[in-house]
N, C-alpha and C positions, 0 to 999 in steps of 0.2 A: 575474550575473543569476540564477543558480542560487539562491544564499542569498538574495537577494529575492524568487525565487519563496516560498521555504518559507517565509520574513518574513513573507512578505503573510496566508497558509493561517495560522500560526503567532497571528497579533495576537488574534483573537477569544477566544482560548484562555487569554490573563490574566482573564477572567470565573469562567470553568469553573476555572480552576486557585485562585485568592480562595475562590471558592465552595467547592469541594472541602476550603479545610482551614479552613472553619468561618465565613469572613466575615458579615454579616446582609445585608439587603436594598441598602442603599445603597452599602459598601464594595467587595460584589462588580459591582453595576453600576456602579460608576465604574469598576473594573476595567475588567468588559468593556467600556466605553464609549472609555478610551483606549486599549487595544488596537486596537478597531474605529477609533481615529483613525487610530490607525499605520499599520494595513493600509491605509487609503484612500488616506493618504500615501504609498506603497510602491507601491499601484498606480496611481497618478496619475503616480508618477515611472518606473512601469516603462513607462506607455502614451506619455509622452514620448520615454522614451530608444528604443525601439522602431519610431518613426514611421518611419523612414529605413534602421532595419536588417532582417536577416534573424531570421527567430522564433527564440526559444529553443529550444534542444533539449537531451536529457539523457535518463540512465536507460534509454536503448535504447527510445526513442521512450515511456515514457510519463508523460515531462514534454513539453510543446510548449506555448508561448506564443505567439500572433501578433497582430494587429492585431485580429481581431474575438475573441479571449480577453481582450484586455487591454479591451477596450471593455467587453465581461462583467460583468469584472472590476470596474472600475470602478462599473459601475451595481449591483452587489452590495454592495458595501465600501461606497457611498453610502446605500444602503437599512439596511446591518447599521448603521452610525453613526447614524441617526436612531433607528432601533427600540433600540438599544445606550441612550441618552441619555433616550428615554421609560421605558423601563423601572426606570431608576432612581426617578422619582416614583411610577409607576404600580406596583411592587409595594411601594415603601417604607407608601404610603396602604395597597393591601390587608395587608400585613401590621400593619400598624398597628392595625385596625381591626378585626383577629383572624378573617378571612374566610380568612387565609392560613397556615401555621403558619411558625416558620423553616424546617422542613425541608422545606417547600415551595418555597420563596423560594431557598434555596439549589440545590434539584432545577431549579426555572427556569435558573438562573445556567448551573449546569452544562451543562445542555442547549443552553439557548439559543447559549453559544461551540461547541459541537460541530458544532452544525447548521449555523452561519456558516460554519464551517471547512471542513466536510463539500462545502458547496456550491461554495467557492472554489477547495478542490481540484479538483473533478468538473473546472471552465473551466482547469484549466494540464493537463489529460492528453490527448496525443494516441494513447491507446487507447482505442478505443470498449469494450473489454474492461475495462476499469478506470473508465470511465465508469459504463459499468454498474451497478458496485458500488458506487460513491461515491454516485449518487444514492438508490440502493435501501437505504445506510447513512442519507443526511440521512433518510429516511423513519421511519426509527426513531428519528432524534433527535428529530426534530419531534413525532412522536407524542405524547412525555414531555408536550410543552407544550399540546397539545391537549387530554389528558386531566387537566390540573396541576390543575384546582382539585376532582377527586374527585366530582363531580357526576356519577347517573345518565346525564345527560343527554351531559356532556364526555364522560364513560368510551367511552358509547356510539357518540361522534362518532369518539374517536380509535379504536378498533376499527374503523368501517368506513374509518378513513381508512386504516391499516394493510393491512387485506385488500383495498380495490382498487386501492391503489396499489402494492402488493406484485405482485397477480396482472398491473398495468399494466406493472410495470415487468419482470415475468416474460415477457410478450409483446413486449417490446422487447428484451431477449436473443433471444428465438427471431429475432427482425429481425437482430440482430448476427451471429449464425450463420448466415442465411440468406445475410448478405452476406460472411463469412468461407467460406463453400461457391463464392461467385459465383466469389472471389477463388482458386480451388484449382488452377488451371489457368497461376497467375501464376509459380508457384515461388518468391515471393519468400522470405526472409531469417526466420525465425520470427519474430524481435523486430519484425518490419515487418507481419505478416500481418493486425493488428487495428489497424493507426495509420493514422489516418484522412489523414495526409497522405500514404503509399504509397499506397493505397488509392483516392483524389482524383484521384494521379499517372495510375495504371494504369485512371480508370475505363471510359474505352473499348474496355480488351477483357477487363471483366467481363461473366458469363454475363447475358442480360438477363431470363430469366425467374425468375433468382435475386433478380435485385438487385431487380428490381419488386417481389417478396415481401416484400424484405427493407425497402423504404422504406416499401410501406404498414403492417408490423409495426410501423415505429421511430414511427409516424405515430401509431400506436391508441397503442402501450404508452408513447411519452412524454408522447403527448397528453393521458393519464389524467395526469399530470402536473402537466401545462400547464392541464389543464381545459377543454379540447376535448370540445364535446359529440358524442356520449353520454355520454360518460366523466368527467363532470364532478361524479357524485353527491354525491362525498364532500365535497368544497369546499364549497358551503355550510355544511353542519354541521359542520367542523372551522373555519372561520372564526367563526362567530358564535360555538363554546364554547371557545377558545382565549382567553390573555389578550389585550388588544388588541396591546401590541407586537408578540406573536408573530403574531397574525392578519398584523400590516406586513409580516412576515418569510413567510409563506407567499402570499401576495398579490403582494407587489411583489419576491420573489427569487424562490422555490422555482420559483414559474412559469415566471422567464425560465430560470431553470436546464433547465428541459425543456423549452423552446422555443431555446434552445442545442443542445441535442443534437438535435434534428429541424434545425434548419437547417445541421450536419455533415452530417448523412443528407442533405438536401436539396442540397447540395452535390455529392456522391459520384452520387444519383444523374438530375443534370440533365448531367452532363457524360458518364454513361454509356449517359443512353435518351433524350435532350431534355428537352425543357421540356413537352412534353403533357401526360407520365400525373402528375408530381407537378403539376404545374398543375392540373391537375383535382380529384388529391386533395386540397388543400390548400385550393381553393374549397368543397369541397361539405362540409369538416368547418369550415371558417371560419365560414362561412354561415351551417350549422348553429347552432355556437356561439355568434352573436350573434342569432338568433332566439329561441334555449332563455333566454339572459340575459335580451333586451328582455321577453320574456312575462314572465316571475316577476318582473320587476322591476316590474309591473304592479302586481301584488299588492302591498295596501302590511301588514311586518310587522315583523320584526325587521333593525334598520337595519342590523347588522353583517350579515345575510345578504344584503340590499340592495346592499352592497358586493360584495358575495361572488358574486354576481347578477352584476356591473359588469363584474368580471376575469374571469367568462366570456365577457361582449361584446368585451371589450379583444383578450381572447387570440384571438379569433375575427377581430378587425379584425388583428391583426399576420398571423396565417396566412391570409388575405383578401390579405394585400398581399404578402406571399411569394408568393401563388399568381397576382396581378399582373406580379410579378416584373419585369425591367428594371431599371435603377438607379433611377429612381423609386421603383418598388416596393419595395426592398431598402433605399433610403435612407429612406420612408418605414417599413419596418416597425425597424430600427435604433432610428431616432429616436424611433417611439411607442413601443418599449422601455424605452426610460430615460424618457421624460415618465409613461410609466404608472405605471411602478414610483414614480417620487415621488409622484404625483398620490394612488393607491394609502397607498402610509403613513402622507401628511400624512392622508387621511378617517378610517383605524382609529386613528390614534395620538388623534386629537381624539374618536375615538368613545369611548374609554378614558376621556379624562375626562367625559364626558357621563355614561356608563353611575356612572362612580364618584360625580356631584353626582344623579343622578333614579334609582340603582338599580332601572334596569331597561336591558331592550335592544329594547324596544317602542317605533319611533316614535310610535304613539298614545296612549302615556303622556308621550312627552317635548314639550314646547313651549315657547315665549318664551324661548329661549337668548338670543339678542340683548337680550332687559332682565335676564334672570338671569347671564349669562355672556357678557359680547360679546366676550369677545378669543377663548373659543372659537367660539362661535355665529357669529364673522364669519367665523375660519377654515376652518367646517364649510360656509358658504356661498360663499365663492368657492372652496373645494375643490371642491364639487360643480360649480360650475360650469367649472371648468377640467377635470375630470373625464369631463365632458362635450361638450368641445370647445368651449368657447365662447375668444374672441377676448380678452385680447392673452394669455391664456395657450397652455403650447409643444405640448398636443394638439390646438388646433387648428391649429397649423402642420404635423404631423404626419399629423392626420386629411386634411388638405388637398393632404399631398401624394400620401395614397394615392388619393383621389380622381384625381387627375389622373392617376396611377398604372396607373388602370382604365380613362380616357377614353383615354387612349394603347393600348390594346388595340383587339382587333379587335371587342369585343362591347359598344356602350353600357348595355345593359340593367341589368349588374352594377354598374356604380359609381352606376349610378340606384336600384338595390335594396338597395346600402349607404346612400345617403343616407338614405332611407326609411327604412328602420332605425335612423338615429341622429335620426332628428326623432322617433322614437316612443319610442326610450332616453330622448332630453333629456327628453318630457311625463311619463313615469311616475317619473324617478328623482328631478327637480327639485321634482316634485308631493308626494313625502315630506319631502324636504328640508326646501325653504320651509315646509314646515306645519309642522315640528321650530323653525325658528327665529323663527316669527312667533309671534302672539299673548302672552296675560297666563300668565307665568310661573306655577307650582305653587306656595304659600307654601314649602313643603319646600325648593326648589331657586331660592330667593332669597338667596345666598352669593353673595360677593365671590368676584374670578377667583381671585386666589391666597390662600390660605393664611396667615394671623396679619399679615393686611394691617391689623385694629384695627376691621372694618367689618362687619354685621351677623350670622349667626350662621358659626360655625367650617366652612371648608371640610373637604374629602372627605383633606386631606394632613397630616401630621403637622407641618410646618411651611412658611414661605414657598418654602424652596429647592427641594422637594420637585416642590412644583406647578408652579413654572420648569420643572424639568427635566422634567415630562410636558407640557406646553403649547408649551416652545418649537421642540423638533423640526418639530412641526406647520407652525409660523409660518417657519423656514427653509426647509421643503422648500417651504411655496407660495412664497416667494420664489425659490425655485429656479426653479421653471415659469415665475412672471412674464418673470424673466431670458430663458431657451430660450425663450419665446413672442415676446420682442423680438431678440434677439439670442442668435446664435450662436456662442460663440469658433469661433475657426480651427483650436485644434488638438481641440477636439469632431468638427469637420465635416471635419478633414484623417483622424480615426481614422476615421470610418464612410466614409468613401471607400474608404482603405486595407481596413478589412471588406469591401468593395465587392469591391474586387480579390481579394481573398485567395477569392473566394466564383467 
């Protein structure tokens, strides 16, 4: 289990390693693309074999896999394989078209498997010490891809995304020390003093005005993260000037990655002080977070910040439904984890090719997808809507069960004030949308879906293969929600049980 741990961390890293000794745009994303297959396969079979047994352990606590790692796990390795698959089309057309240099295309590659890795690692450590640094590392890989196409405007973006996610995730250390202070009283074992399954063990007779410190520290510094408002600045502008893949990769993983380590914190400290004081916290930064998203999402401007709008609501409904809490609430914020995180890729992967056939990223420039483009322009629309929570896709099976989540508490007010909120998300975000895909196309963006299809003038790709591999990721991952919105396998719904437990 050991060498499949390091398997799984290891697979994104045939990208970076292509890249690194010279490959061009499409060699090294197929790399990384079947890498990124392998990991998924590695973690698909490690969250099987796993169901029934005891977590991994190793390295003097900081390797640990268990049930809600491997669920993680999972929904990373899934998001890195669609963003892995898009990217092959989506840099091969900008390089092609000389917007890109190779040494760009190649600096992508490389980054892009680090940061995959970076993350995958962070979910198999049971130090919150090593946590730490694994995240505060993906921050600097990710950054490369923020700022990759040299634009005032990218440089810009990933500089602040750098300095507040660095200073975010500097207050989330000060959280980890504070609850390494709680813990000084314990005597345990050095190799045990930061592993958050010691830690879980003993939390009952951690000091509790330490550990209260330390949960709302891990709360702000991962939150900045996650994109938990306030803390949410930097996320829109590092979304909209990233390529799009990468946008799927900071959207629909980085986030759950630091809403992973707030739910370890959460963890640790509900078994040490109750369920009140993080119930609390978790509501009023929730809240927060999908009031600051549905506002801006108001405004109609650039679509990928629109998105980027979204996953501050999303992240805002999952720690809404942590702060519900209950198996309800846990099995609903699980499961809106991984519907988000799809729901999330499939919208920027397809935003990718939108932006590359109407070059721009202004919904009020872009229209009539559906006669200019319907294989995307369809998928940008039941994206949106399943994004949304609309019906038979799997966030609204998830939105629904936080709802019920919240009517099982003591206070109907709250699950009456999320609804409210998500009727005012659907008018403002569906309101962009639909006007993106309705109406008389721009003559400019009257191109066939793919590429040397023989049909009016040359798409945005250098050839048909191309535009496959940026279009179809999209078209799986909504097939993915459709599935989760009908049906659930049993061993999806026997791991988040198991998460359940371990929690």
């Amino acid at each position: 289990m050991t060498l499949l741990a390091f398997f799984i961390v290891a697979g994104p890293l045939a990208g970076t390693a292509a890249a690194a000794f010279g490959a061009r745009a499409r060699r090294a994303g197929w790399a990384g693309a079947v890498g990124a297959g392998l990991t998924l396969a590695g973690a698909t079979w490690l969250l099987v074999a796993q169901l029934h047994r005891s977590p991994v352990r190793g390295l003097g606590g900081f390797l640990y896999i268990d049930s809600l790692s491997c669920f993680f796990l999972l929904t990373v390795a899934a998001v890195t394989v669609l963003a892995a698959v898009g990217s092959v089309g989506y840099l091969s057309a900008e390089e092609a078209a000389g917007r890109l240099t190779s040494f760009q295309t190649r600096l992508y590659f490389i980054f892009f498997g680090l940061f995959a890795s970076l993350m995958l690692a962070s979910l198999e450590t049971g130090n919150l010490g090593l946590l730490f640094v694994l995240i505060e590392a993906s921050t600097l890989a990710s950054a490369a891809l923020v700022g990759l196409e040299g634009k005032a405007s990218s440089l810009e973006a990933a500089w602040k995304y750098v300095i507040i996610s660095s200073l975010g995730v500097t207050i989330a250390l000060a959280g980890t020390l504070f609850l390494f202070y709680s813990a000084s009283a314990l005597h345990l074992p050095a190799d045990l003093r930061l592993t958050w399954p010691a830690l879980f063990a003993h939390a009952h007779a951690l000091a509790p005005d330490s550990l209260r410190l330390a949960f709302l520290l891990a709360v702000v510094g991962y939150g900045t993260k996650v994109g938990l408002a306030p803390m949410h600045t930097w996320l829109p502008d590092a979304h909209a000037e990233a390529p799009s893949p990468a946008s799927a990769m900071l959207s629909a993983a980085l986030l759950n990655t630091g809403m992973y380590a707030i739910i370890r914190f959460l963890a640790i400290a509900k078994a040490g002080l109750g369920p009140g004081f993080p119930r609390a916290v978790l509501l009023v930064f929730g809240f927060g977070s999908i009031v600051i998203g549905v506002l801006f999402m108001v405004r109609r401007g650039n679509f990928k910040r629109l998105f980027a709008y979204s996953s501050v609501e999303h992240m805002g409904i999952i720690a809404v439904a942590l702060g519900f809490g209950g198996v309800l609430g846990l099995y609903g914020a699980l499961l809106h984890t991984l519907n988000h995180a799809i729901a999330k890729a499939v919208l920027f992967l397809s935003s990718g090719d939108i932006a590359l056939r109407y070059r721009t990223r202004e919904a009020a420039s872009v229209r009539g997808l559906l006669a200019a483009v319907p294989l995307t322009g369809g998928v940008l629309l039941l994206g949106s809507f399943a994004v949304l929570g609309s019906p038979p896709f799997g966030l609204f099976l998830s939105e629904l069960t936080i709802v019920r989540a919240g009517f099982a508490g003591a206070n109907p007010a709250l699950p009456l004030l999320l609804l409210l909120l998500l009727a005012v998300a659907f008018i403002a975000f569906a309101r962009t949308t639909t006007g993106m895909v309705t109406g008389e196309p721009p003559a400019a963006a009257a191109v066939p879906d793919m590429a040397g299809s023989g049909r009016g003038r040359p798409g945005p790709y250098p050839d048909r293969a191309a535009g496959l591999t940026a279009v179809a990721p999209a078209c799986l991952g909504l097939a993915a929600l459709l599935v989760l919105g009908l049906w659930i396998p049993a061993g999806l719904g026997t791991v988040i049980t198991h998460s359940i437990a371990v929690l």
